[in-house]
N, C-alpha and C positions, 0 to 999 in steps of 0.2 A: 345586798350584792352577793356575789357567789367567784368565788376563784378555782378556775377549773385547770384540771389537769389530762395527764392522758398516762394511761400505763398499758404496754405490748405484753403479751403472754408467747411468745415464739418455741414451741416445742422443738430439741434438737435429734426427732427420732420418731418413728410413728410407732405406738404399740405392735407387742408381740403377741399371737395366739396361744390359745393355751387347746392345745390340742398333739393329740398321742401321736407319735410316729410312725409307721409302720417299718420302718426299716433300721429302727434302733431305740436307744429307751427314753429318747428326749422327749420332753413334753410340751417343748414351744419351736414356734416355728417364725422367721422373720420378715416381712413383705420385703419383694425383690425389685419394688417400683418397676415392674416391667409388665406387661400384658399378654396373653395370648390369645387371640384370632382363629376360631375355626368356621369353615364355610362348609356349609351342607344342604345342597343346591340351590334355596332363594331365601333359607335364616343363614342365620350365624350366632355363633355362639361366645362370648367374650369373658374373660376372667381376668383376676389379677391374682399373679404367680407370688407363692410366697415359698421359702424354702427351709428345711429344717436345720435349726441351728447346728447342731452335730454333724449329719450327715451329708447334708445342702439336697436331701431330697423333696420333693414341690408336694404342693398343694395347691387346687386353685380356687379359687375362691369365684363364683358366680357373680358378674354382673346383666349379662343379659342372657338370656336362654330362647332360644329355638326361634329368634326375633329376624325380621324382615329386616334388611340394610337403610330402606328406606323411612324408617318408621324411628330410626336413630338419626338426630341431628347432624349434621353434616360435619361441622364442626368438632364437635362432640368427638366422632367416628375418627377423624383425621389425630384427633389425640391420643386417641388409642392405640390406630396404628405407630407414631409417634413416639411410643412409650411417655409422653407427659408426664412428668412427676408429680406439678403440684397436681395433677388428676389422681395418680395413685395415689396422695399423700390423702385427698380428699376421701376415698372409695375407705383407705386403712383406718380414719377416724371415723368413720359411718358407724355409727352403733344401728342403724335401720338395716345396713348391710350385713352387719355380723347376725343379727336378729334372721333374716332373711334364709343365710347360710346357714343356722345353729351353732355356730361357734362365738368364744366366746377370747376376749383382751385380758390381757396384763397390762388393766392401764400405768401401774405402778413403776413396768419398764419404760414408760414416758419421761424423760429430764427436758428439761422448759430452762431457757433464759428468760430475764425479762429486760425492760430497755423502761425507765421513767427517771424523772427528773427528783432527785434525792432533796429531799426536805427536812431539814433539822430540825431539832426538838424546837431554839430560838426563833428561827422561822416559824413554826404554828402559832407560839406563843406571840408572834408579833402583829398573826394577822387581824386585820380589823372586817372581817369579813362576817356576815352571819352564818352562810354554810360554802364549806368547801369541796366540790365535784371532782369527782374523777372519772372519765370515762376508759372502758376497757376493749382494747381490740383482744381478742381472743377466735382464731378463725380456726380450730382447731381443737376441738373438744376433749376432753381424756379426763372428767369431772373431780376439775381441781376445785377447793374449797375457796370459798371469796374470802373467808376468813384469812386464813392465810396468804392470799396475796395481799390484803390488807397490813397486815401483823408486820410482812415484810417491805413493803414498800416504805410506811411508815414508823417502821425500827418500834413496832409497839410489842408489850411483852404480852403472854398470854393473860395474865389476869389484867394488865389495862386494857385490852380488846374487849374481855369478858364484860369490865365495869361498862362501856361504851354501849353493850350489847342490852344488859339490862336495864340502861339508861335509854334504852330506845335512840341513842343518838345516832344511829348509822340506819339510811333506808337506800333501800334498792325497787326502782319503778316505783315507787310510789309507799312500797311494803319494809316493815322493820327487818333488820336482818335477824337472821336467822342462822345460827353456827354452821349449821348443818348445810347452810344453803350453795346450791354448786351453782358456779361460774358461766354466764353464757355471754356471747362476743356483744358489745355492743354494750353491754348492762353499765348503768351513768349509777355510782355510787355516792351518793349524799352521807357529809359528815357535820354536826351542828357545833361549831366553830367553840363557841362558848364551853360547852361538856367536853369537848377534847383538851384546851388547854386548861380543866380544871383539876380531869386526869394527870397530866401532866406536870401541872403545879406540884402534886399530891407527893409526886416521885423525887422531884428537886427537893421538895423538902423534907421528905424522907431521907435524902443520903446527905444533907446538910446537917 
């Protein structure tokens, strides 16, 4: 049997650019979740404005170029004019759009809540489970490490995550983890129930 969980990854901010100023010496600039609309007889041109932290002067960032109105989702379109957030919020984590643009994120100015259901050390130790699941909403990328949302969800210390990791006890899709390995929305992490509360054990009896 398998006891599944869920843990949210909710970023409270969308990365800042790291790009120069031209009108002062800051070197990051902040998305202003707002858009700009320009029409140039049958394209149009669409961006999402972002502004310098110092000075609040813009930059914009290209989402469509020289593009026919119709050839844009209607939907879609109506958002834009709208200013939509979670649309910009979507466009700011786009590493295909920063790509796109040549600029580049501070993902590291990203702070993240998380939202799961806290689980005791006695809790794992009680489960009678063979492995225990967790799946992750994360809609919102900025390539946080699974290690670490593991470590903390599960109050495990760095070298008990490590034992876990050489123990092969933790897979993701299918594959062992990997310290290294970053975070995508949806990814169902497997823990093998047994090697976790053996870890475990190790620590109680250590401070006994």
């Amino acid at each position: 049997m398998q006891k599944e969980y869920s843990w949210t990854v909710s970023p409270n901010n969308t990365p800042l650019l790291k790009k120069s100023c031209s009108h002062c010496d800051s070197k990051q600039f902040y998305c202003s979740e707002k858009f700009r609309i320009n029409a140039q007889k049958k394209n149009v041109d669409i961006w999402l404005i972002y502004r310098c932290v110092k000075c609040d002067s813009t930059y914009n960032l290209t989402i469509f170029s020289r593009t026919r109105p119709t050839a844009i989702d209607s939907i879609l379109f109506n958002k834009f004019q709208n200013n939509d957030t979670e649309l910009a919020w979507k466009y700011a984590f786009s590493e295909e759009m920063r790509r796109k643009n040549k600029v580049e994120a501070d993902l590291a100015t990203v702070t993240y809540a998380l939202q799961y259901d806290e689980i005791s050390s006695d809790e794992l130790l009680s489960l009678n489970e063979r492995i225990i699941t967790f799946e992750v909403d994360y809609p919102f990328d900025f390539q946080l490490r699974l290690s670490t949302l593991i470590r903390t969800c599960l109050n495990l210390s760095s070298r008990q995550l490590d034992q876990l990791i050489m123990q092969e006890a933790i897979t993701v899709a299918g594959k062992h983890l990997q310290k290294k390995h970053k975070l995508k929305d949806k990814d169902r992490i497997e823990i093998d129930c047994k090697k976790l509360k053996s870890i475990l054990c190790n620590k109680i009896q250590s401070i006994q």
